[in-house]
Each structure stands twice: as structure tokens, then as C-alpha cells.
FIMI-757661 format. One line per 4 residues: their letters; for each residue x, y, z of N, C-alpha, C, CB. Coordinates in nm, 2 decimals. Atoms other than C-alpha are relative to their C-alpha. Glycine has a CB too. Layout:
N
A	X,Y,Z,X,Y,Z,X,Y,Z,X,Y,Z | ...
//
This chain:
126
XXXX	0.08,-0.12,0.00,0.00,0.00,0.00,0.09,0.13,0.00,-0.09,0.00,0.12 | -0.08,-0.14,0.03,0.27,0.25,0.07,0.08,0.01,-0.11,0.08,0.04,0.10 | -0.05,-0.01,0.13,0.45,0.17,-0.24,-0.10,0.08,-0.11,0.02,-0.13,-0.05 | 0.11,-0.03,0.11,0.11,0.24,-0.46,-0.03,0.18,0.04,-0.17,-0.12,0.01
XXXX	0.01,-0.12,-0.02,0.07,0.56,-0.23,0.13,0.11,-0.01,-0.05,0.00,0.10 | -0.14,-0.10,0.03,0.42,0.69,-0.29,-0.04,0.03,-0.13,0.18,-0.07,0.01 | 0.01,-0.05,0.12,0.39,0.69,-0.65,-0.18,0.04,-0.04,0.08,-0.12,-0.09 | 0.12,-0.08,0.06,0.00,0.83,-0.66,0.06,0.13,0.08,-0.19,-0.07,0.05
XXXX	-0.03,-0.09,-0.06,0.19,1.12,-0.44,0.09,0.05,-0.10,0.04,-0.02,0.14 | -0.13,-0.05,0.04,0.46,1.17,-0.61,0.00,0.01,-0.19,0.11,-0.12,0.05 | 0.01,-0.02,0.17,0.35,1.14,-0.99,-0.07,0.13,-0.04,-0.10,-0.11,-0.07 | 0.04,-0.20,0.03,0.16,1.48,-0.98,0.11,0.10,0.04,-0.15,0.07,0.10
XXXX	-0.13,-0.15,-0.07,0.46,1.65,-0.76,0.09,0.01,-0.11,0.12,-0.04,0.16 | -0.15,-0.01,0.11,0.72,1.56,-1.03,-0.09,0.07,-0.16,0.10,-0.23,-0.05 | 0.03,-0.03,0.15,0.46,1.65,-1.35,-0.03,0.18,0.02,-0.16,-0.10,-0.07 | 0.01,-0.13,-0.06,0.36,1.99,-1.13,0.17,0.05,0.02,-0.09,-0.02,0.14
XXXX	-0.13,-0.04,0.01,0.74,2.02,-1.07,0.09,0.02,-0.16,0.06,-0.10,0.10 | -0.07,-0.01,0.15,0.85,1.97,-1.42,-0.03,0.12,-0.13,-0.05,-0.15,-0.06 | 0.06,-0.11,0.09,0.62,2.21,-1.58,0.05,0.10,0.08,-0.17,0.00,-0.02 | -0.09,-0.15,-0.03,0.73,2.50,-1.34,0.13,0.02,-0.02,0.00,0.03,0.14
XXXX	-0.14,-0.08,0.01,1.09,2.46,-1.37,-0.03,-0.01,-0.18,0.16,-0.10,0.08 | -0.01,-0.03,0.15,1.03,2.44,-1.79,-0.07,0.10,0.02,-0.04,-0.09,-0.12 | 0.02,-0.15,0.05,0.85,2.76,-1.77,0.10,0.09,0.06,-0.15,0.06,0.03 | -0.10,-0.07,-0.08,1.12,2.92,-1.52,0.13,0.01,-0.14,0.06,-0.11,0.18
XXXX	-0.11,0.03,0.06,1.38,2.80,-1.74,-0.06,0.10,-0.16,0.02,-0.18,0.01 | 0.04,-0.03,0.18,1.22,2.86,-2.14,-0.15,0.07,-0.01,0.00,-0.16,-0.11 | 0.10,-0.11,0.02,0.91,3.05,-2.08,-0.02,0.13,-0.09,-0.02,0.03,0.09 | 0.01,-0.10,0.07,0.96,3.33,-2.21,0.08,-0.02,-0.14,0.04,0.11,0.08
XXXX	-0.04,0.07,0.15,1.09,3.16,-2.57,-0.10,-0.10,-0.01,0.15,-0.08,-0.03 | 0.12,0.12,0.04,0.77,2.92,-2.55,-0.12,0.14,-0.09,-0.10,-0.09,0.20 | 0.16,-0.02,0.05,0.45,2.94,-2.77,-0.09,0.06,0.12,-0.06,-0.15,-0.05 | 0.13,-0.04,-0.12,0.17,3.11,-2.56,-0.03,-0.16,0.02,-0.18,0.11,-0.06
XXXX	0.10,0.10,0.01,-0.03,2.76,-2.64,0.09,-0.08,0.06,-0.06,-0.04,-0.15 | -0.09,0.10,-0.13,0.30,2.57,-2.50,-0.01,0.06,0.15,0.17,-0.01,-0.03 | -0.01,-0.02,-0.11,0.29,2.77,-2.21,-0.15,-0.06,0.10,0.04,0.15,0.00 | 0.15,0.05,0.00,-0.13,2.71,-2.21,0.04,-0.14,0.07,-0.11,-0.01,-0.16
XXXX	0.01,0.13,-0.08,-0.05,2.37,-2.19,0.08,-0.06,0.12,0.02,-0.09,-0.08 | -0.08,0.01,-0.14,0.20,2.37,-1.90,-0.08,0.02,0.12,0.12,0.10,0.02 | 0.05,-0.02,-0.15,-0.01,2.56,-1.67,-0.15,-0.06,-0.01,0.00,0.19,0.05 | 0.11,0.08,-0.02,-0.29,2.34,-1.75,0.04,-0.11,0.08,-0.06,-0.03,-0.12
XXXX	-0.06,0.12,-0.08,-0.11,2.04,-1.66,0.03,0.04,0.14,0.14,-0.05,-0.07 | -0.05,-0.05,-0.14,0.02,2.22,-1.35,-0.13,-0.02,0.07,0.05,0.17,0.01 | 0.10,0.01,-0.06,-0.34,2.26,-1.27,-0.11,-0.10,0.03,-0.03,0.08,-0.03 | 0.07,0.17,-0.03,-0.49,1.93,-1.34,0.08,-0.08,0.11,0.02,-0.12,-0.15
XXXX	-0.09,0.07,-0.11,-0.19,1.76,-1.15,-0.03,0.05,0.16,0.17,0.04,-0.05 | 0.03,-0.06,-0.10,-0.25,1.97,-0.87,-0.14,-0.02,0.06,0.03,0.12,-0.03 | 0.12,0.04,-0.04,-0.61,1.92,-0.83,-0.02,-0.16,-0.02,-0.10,0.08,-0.07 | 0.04,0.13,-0.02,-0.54,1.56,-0.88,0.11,-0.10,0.12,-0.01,-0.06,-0.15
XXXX	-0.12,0.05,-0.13,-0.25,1.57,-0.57,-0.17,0.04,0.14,0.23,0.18,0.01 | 0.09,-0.03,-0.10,-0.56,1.71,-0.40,-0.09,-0.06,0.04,-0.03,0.09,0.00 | 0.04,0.09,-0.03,-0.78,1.46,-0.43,0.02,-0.10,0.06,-0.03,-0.03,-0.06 | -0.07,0.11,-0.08,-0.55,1.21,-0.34,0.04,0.02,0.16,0.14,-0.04,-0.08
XXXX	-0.02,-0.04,-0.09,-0.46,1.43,-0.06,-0.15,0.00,0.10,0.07,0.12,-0.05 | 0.15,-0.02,-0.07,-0.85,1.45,0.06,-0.02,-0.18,0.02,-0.15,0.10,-0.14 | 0.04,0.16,0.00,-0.89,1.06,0.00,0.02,-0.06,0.09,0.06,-0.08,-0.08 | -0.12,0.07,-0.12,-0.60,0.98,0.23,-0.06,0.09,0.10,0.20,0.03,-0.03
XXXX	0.06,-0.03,-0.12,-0.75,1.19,0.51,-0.13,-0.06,0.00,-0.02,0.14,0.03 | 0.19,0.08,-0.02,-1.15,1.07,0.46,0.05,-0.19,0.04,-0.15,0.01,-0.26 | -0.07,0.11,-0.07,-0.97,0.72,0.48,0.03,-0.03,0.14,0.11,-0.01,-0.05 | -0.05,0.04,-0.11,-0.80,0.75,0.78,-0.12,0.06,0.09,0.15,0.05,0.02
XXXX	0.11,-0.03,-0.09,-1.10,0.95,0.94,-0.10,-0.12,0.01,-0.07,0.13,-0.05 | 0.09,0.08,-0.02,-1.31,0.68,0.89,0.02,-0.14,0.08,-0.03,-0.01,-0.12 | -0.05,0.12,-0.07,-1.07,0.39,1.00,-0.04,0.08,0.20,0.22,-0.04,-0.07 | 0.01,-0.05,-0.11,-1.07,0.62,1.30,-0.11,0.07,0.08,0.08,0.06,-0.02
XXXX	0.17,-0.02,-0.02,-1.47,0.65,1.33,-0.03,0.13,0.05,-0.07,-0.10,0.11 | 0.01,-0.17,0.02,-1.43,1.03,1.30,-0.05,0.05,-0.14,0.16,0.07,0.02 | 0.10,-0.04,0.12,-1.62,1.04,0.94,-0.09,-0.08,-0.01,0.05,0.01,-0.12 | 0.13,0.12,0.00,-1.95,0.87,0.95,0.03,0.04,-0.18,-0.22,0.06,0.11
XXXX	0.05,0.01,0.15,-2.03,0.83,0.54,-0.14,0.05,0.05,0.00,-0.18,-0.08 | 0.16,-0.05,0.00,-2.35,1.05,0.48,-0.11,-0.14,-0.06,-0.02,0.16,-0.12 | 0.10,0.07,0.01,-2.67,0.84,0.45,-0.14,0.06,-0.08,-0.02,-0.03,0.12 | 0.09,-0.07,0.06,-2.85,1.05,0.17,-0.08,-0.04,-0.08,0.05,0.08,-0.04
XXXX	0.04,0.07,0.09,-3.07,0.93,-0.11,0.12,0.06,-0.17,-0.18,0.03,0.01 | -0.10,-0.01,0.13,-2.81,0.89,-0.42,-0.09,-0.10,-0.13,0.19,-0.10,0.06 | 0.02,0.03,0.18,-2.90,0.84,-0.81,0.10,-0.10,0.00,0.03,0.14,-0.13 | -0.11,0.08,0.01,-2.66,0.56,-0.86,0.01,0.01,-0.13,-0.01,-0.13,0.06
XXXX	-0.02,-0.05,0.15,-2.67,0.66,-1.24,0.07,0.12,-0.03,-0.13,0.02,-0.06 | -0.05,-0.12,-0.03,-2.58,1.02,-1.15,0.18,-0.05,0.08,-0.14,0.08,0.12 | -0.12,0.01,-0.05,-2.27,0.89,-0.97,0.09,-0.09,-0.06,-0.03,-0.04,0.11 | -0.04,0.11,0.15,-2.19,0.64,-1.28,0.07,0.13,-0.08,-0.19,-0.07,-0.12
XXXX	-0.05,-0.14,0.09,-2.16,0.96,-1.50,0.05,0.04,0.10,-0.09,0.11,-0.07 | -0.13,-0.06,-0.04,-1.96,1.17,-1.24,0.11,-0.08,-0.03,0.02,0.02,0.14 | -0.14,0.11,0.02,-1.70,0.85,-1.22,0.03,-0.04,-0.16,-0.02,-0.17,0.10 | -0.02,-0.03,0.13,-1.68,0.88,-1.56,0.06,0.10,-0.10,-0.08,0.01,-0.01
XXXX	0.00,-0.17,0.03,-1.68,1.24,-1.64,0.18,-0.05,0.07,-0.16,0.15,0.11 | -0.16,0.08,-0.04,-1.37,1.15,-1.39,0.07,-0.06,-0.06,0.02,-0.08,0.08 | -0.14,0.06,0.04,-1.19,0.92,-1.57,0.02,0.03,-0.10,0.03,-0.13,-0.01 | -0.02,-0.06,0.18,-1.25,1.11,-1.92,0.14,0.09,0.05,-0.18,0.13,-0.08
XXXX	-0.04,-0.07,-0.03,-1.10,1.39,-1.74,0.20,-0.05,-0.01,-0.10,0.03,0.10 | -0.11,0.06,-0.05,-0.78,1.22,-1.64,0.07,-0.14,-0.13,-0.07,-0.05,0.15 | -0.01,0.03,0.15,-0.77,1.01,-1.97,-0.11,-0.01,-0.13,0.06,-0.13,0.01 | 0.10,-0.03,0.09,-0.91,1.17,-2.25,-0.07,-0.10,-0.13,0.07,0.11,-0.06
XXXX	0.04,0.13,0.06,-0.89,0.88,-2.47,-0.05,-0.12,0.01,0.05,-0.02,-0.03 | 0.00,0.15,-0.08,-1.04,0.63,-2.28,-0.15,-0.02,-0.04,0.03,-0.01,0.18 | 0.15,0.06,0.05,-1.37,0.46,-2.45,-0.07,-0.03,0.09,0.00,-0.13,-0.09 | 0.04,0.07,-0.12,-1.62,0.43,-2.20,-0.15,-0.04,-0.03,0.02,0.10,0.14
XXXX	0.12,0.04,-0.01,-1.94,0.23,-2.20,-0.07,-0.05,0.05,-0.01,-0.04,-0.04 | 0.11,0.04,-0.11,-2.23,0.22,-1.95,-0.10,-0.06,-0.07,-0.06,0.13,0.09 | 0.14,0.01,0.02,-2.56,0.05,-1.96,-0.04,-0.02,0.15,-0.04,-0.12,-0.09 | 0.05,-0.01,-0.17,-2.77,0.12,-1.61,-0.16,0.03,-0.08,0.10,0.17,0.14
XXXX	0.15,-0.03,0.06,-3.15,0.06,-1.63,-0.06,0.10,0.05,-0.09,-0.10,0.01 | 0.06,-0.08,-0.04,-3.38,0.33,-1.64,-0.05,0.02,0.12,-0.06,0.00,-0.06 | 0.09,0.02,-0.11,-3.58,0.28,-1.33,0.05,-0.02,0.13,-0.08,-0.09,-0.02 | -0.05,0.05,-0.12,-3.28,0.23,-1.08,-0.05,0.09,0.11,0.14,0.00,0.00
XXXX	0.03,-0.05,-0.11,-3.40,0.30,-0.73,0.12,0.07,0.02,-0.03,-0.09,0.09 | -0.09,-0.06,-0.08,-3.26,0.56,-0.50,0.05,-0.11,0.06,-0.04,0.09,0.10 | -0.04,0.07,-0.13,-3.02,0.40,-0.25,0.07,0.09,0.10,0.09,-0.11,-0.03 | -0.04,-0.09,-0.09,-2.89,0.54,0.04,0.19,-0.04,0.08,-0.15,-0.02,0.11
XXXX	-0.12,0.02,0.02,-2.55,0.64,0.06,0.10,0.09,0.01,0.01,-0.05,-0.08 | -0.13,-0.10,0.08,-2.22,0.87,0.02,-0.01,0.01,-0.13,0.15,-0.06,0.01 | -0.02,0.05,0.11,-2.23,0.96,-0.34,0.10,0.06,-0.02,-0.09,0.01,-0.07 | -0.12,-0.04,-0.01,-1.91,1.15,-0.29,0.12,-0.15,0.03,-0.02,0.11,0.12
XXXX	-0.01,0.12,-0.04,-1.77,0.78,-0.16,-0.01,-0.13,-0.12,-0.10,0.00,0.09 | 0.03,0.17,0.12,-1.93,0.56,-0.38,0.08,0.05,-0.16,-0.24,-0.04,-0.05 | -0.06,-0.06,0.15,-1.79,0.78,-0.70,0.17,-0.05,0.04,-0.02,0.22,-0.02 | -0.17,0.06,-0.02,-1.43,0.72,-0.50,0.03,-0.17,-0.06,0.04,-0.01,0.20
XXXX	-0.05,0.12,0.03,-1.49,0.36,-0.52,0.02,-0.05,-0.15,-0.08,-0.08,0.06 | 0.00,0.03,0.16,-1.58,0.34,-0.89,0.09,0.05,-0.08,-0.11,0.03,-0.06 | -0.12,-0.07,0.08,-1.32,0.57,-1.01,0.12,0.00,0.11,-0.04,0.19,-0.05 | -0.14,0.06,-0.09,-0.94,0.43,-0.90,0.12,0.02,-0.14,-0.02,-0.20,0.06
XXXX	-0.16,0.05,0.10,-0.67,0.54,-1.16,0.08,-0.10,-0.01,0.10,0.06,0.03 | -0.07,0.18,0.00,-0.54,0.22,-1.31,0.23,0.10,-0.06,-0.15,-0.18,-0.26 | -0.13,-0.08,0.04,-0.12,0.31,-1.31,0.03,-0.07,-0.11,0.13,0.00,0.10 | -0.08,0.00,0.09,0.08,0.28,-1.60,0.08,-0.08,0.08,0.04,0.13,-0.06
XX	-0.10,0.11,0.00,0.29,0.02,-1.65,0.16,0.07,-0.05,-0.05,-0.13,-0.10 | -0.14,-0.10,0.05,0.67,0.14,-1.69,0.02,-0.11,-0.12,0.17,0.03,0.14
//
């Protein structure tokens, strides 16, 4: 586990670190549109050190029965498409194909939670 969490920590710090020192360094000889895409990356990476960063606390709060999971009524179709929308986000090319029947009941749940469980970045293989 702490192997898999070193490198979900550490793969946004080095792509967030790599893009600031290349604009430090050649920025001002970049394309606008190269620079566009640096500080995009910067900012995806970053909001996806923060998730991981939010994960890893709701985790341990919970082992430590300091986060109840809310008990709300959740669309479980609605939480299909977020974890989705998620993994597009994070790989743009990735074919994705649901079927969920019309008429699914509420259930009662985290849907903040349940979207964690269904969306898990699969790593790259070196």
C-alpha cells in the first residue's frame, strides 16, 4: 500500500514540478499555447495531488470513526456519470461504455464515496 501511495503522491509532484521549472527556465521563448499547456497540466496535476490528498484523510478518518459516510438518497446513475466524467477527465482517450437501467432505485449512501470507489486510476505500467 505504501508503495502504490508513494507513487499516486509523487506522480503529480514531479509533473507539477516539471512544468514549473520548464517555464522558469524557457518560458519566455515558449509558444503562448505551450505555455497554455504547462499551466494546465500544472493545474490538473495539482487538483489531482488534492484529491488524493482529501482521499487519504476521509480514509483515515473513517478507519478512525471520525467520518460517519452521509446516508443521503443517491441516483446511482448520477454517480456512474460523475466517475466517468472522472476518468475522461484524467484520460481523454479512454472509450467508456455504461448500460444502467432506467428505473434504478434511490439508495442510500455517500455519493461522494461511492464515486471514489468506482473511479481508481489504473497506473501505467513502466
Amino acid at each position: 500500500m505504501l508503495s502504490s501511495l508513494s507513487h499516486d503522491l509523487r506522480t503529480p509532484l514531479a509533473a507539477i514540478t516539471g512544468a514549473v521549472t520548464t517555464l522558469r527556465q524557457f518560458g519566455d521563448g515558449m509558444a503562448p499555447v505551450q505555455r497554455a499547456d504547462l499551466l494546465a497540466s500544472i493545474e490538473e496535476e495539482a487538483a489531482r495531488l488534492t484529491r488524493f490528498v482529501a482521499n487519504l484523510l476521509d480514509m483515515s478518518r473513517i478507519e478512525a470513526g471520525a467520518l460517519k459516510p452521509k446516508r443521503d438518497y443517491v441516483d446511482v446513475a448520477e454517480v456512474v456519470r460523475a466517475a466517468v466524467d472522472r476518468a475522461l477527465k484524467v484520460f481523454p482517450d479512454l472509450q467508456v461504455t455504461t448500460s444502467l437501467a432506467r428505473d434504478l432505485p434511490l439508495i442510500r449512501g455517500d455519493a461522494n464515496l461511492l464515486e471514489q470507489v468506482l473511479f481508481k486510476p489504473v497506473r501505467q505500467r513502466a
